[in-house]
N, CA, C and O atoms as a GROMACS GRO file, in nm:
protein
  320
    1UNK      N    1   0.230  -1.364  -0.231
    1UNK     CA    2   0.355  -1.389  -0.299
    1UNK      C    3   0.473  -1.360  -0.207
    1UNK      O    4   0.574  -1.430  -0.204
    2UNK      N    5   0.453  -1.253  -0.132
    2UNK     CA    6   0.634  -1.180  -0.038
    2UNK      C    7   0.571  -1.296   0.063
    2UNK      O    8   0.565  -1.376  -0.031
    3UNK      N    9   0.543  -1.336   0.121
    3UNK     CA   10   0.492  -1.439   0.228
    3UNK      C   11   0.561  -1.561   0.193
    3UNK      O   12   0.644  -1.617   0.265
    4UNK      N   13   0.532  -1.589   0.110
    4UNK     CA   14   0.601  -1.775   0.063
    4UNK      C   15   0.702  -1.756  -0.041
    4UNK      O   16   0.733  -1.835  -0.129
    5UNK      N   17   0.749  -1.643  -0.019
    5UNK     CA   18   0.894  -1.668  -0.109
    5UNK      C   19   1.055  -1.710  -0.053
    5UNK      O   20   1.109  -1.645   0.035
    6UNK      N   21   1.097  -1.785  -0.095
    6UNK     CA   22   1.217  -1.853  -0.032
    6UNK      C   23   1.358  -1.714   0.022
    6UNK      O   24   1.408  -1.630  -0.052
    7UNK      N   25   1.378  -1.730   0.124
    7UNK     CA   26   1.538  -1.721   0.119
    7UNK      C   27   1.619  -1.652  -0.027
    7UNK      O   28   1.626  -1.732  -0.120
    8UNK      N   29   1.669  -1.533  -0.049
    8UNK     CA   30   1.716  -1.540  -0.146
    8UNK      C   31   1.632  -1.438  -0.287
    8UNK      O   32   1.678  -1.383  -0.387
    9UNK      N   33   1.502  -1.449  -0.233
    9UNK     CA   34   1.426  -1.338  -0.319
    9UNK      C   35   1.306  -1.293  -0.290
    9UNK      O   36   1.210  -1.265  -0.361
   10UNK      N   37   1.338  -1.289  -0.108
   10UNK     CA   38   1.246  -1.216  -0.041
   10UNK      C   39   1.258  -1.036  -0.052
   10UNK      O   40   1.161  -0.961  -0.062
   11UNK      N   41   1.372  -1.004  -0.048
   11UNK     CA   42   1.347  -0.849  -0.080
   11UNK      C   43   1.325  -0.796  -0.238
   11UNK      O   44   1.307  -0.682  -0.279
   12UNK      N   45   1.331  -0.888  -0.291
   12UNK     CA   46   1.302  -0.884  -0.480
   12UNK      C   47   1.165  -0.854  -0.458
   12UNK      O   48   1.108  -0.746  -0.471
   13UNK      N   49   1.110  -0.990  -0.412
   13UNK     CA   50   0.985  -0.982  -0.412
   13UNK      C   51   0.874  -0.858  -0.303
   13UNK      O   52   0.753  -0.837  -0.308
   14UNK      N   53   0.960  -0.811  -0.231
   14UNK     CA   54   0.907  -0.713  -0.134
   14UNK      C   55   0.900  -0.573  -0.264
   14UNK      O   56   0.807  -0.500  -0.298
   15UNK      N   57   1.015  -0.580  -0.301
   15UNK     CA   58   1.048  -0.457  -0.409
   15UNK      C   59   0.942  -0.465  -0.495
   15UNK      O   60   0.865  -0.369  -0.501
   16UNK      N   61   0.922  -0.578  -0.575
   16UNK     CA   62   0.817  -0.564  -0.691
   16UNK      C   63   0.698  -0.515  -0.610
   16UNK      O   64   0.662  -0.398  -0.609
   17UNK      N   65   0.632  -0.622  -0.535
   17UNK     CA   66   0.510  -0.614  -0.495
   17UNK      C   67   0.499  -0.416  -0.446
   17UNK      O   68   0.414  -0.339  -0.492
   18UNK      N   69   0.588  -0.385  -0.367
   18UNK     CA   70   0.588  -0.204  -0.303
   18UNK      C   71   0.569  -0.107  -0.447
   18UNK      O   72   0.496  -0.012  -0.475
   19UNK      N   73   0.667  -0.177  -0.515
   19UNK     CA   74   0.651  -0.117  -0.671
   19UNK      C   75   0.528  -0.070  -0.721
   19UNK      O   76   0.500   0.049  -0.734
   20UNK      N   77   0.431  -0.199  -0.757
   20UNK     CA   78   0.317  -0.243  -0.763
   20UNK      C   79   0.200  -0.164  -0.706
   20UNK      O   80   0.089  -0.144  -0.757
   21UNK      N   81   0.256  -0.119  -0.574
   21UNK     CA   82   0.112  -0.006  -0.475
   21UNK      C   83   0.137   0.079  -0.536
   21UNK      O   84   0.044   0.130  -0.600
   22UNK      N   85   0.306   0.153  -0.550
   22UNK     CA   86   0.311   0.257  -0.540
   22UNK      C   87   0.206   0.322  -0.718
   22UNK      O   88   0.124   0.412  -0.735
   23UNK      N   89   0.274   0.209  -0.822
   23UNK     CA   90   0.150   0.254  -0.972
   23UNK      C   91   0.033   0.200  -0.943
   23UNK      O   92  -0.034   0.204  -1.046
   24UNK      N   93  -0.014   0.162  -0.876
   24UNK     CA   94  -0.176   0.184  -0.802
   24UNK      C   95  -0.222   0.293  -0.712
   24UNK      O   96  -0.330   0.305  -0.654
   25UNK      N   97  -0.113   0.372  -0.712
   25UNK     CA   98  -0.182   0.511  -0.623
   25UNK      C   99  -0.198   0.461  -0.493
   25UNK      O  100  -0.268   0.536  -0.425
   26UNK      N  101  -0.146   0.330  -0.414
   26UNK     CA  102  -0.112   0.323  -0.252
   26UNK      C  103  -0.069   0.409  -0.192
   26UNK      O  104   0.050   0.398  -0.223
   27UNK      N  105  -0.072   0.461  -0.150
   27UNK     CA  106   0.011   0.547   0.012
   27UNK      C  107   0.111   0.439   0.095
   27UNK      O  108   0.080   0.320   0.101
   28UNK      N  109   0.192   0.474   0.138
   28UNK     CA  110   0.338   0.420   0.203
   28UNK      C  111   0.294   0.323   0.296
   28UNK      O  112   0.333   0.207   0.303
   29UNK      N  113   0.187   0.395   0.387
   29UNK     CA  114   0.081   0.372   0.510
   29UNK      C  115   0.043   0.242   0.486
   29UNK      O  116   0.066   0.148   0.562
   30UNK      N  117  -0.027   0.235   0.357
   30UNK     CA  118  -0.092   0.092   0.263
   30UNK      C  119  -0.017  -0.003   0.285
   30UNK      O  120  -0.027  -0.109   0.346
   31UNK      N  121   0.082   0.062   0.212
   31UNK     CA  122   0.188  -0.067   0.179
   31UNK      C  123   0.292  -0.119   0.271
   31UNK      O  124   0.374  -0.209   0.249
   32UNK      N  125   0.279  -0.059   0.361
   32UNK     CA  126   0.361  -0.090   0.476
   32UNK      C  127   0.230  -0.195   0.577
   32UNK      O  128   0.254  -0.309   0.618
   33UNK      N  129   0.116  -0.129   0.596
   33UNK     CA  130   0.030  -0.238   0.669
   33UNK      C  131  -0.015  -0.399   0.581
   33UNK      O  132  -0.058  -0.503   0.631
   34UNK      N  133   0.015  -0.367   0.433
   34UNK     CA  134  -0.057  -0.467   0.362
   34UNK      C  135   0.066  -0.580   0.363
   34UNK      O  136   0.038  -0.700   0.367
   35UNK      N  137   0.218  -0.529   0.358
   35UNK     CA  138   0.350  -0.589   0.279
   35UNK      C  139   0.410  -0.615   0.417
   35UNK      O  140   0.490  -0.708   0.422
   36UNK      N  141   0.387  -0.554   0.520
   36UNK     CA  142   0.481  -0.576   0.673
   36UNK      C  143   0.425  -0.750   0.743
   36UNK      O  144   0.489  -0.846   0.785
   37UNK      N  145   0.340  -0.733   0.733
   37UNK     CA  146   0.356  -0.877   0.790
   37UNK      C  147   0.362  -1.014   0.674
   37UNK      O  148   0.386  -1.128   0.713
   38UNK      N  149   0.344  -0.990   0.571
   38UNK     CA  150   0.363  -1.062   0.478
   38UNK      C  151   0.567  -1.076   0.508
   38UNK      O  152   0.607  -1.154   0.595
   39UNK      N  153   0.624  -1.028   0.462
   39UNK     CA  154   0.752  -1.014   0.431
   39UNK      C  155   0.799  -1.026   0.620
   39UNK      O  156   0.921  -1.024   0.632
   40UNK      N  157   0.744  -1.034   0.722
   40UNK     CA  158   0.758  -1.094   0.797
   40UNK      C  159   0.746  -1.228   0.817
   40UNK      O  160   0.833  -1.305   0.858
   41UNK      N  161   0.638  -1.251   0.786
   41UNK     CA  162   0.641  -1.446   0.732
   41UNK      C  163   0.706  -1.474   0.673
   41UNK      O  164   0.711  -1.596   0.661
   42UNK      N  165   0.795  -1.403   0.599
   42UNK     CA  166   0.899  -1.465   0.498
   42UNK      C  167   1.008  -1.460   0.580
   42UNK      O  168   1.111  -1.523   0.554
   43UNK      N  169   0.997  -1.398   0.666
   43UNK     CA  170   1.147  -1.384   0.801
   43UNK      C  171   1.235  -1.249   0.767
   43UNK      O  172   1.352  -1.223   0.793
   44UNK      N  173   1.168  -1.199   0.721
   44UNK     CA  174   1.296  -1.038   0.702
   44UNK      C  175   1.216  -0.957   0.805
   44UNK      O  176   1.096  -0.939   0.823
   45UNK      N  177   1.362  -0.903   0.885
   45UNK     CA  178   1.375  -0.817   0.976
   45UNK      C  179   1.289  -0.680   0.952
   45UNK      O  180   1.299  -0.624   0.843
   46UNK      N  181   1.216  -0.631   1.043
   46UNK     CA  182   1.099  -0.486   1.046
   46UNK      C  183   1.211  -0.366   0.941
   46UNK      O  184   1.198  -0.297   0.840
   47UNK      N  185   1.296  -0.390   1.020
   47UNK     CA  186   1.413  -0.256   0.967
   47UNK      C  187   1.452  -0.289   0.773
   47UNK      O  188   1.482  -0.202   0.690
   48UNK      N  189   1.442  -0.404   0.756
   48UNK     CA  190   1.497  -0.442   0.624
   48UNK      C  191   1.328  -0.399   0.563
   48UNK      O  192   1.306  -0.302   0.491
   49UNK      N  193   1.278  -0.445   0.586
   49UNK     CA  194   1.136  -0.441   0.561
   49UNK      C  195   1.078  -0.306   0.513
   49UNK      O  196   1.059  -0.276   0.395
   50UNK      N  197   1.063  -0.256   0.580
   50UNK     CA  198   1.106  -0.080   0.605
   50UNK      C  199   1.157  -0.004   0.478
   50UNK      O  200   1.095   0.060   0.393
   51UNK      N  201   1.310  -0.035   0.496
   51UNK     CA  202   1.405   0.031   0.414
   51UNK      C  203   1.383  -0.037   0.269
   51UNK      O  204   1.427   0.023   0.171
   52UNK      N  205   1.319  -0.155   0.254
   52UNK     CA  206   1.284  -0.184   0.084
   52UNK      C  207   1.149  -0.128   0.036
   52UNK      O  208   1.158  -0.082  -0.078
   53UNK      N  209   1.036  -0.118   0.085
   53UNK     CA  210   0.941  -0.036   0.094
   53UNK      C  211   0.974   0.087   0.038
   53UNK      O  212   0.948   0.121  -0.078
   54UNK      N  213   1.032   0.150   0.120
   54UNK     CA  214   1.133   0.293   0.149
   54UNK      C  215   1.203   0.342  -0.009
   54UNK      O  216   1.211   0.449  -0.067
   55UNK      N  217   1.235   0.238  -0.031
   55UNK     CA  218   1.296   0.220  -0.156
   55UNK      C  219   1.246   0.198  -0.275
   55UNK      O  220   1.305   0.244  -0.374
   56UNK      N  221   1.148   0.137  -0.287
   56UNK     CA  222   1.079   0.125  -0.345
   56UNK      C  223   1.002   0.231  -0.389
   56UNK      O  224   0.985   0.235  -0.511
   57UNK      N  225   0.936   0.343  -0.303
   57UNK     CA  226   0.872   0.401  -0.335
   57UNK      C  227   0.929   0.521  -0.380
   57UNK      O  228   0.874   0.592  -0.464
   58UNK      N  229   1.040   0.548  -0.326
   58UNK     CA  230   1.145   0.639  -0.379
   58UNK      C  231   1.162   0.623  -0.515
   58UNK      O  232   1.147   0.719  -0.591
   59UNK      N  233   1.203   0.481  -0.566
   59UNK     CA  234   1.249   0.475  -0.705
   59UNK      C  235   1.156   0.484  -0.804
   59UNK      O  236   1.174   0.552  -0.904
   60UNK      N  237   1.012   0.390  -0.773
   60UNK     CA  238   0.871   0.414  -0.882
   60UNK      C  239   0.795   0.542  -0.858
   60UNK      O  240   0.698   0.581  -0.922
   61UNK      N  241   0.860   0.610  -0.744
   61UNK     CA  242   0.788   0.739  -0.761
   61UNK      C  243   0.796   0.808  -0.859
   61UNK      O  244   0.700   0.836  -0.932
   62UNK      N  245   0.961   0.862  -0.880
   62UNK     CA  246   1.092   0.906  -0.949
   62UNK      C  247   1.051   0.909  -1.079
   62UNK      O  248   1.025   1.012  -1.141
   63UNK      N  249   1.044   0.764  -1.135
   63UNK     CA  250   0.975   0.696  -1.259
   63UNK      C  251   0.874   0.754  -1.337
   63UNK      O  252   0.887   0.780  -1.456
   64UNK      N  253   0.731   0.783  -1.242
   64UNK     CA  254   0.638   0.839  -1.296
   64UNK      C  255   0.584   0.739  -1.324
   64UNK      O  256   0.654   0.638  -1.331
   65UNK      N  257   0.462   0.731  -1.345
   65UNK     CA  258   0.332   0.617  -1.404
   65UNK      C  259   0.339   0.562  -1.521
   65UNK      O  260   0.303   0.446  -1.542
   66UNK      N  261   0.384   0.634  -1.601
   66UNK     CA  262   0.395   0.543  -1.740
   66UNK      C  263   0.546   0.421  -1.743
   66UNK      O  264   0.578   0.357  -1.843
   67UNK      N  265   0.582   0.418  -1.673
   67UNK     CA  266   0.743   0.369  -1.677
   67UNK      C  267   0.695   0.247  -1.510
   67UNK      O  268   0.658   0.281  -1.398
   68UNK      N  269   0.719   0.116  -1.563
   68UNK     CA  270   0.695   0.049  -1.477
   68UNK      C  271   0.819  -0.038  -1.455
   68UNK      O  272   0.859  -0.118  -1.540
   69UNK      N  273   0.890  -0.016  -1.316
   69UNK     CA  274   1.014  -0.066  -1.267
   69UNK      C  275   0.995  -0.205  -1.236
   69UNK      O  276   0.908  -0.231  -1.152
   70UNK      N  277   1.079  -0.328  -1.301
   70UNK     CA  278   1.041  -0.452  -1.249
   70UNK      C  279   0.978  -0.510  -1.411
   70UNK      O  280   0.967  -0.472  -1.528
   71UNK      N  281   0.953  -0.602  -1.341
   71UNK     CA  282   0.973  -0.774  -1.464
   71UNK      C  283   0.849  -0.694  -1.531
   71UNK      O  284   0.799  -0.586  -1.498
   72UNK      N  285   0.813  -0.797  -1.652
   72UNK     CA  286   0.703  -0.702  -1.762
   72UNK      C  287   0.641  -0.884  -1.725
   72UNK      O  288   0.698  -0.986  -1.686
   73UNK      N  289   0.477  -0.844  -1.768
   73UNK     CA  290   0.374  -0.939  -1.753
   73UNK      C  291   0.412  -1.030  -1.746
   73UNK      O  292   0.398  -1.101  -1.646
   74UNK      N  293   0.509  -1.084  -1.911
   74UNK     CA  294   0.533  -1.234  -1.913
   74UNK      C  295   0.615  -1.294  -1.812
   74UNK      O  296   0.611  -1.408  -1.765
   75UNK      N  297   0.694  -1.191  -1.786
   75UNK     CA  298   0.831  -1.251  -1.665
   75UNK      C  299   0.774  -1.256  -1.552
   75UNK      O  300   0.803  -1.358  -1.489
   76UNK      N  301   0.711  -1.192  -1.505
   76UNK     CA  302   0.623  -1.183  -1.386
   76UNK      C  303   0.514  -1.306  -1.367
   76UNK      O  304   0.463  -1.332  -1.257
   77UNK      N  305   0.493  -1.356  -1.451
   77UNK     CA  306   0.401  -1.510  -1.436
   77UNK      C  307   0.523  -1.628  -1.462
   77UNK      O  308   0.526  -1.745  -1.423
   78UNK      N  309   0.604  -1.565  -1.529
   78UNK     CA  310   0.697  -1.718  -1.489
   78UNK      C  311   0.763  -1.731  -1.381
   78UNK      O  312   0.796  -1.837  -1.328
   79UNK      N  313   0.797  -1.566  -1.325
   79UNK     CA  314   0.892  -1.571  -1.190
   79UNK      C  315   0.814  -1.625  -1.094
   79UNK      O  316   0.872  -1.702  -1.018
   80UNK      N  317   0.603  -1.591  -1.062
   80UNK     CA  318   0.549  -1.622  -0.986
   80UNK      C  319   0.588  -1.759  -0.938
   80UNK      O  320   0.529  -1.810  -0.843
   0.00000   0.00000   0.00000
């Protein structure tokens, strides 16, 4: 999905997907080897890349597990 997303909602989509590891119990490590070259094919810079990750995990950490940051099921299959 962060791979073939256009211009415009490549760091959206970096955000959800980092979101996503972090309530799967990923490690940073994960999601940085699994989401870095993806979101490189999409053309965003290592440093931007990085810092949404970064961010990401900061904010759904924060959250806690029961509280899921980002679109809910249905929105999430139409945004796909």
């Amino acid at each position: 999905m962060v791979a073939l997303t256009p211009e415009g909602g490549r760091n959206r989509a970096l955000f959800w997907a980092s979101c996503r590891m972090v309530e799967n119990g990923q490690s940073r490590t994960n999601a940085v080897s699994y989401l870095m070259p993806a979101a490189q094919y999409a053309g965003l810079p290592d440093r931007e890349i990085e810092s949404t990750i970064d961010s990401a995990f900061r904010i759904a950490s924060q959250l806690g597990p029961g509280s899921r940051l980002g679109p809910t099921q249905r929105n999430e299959v139409i945004q796909l």
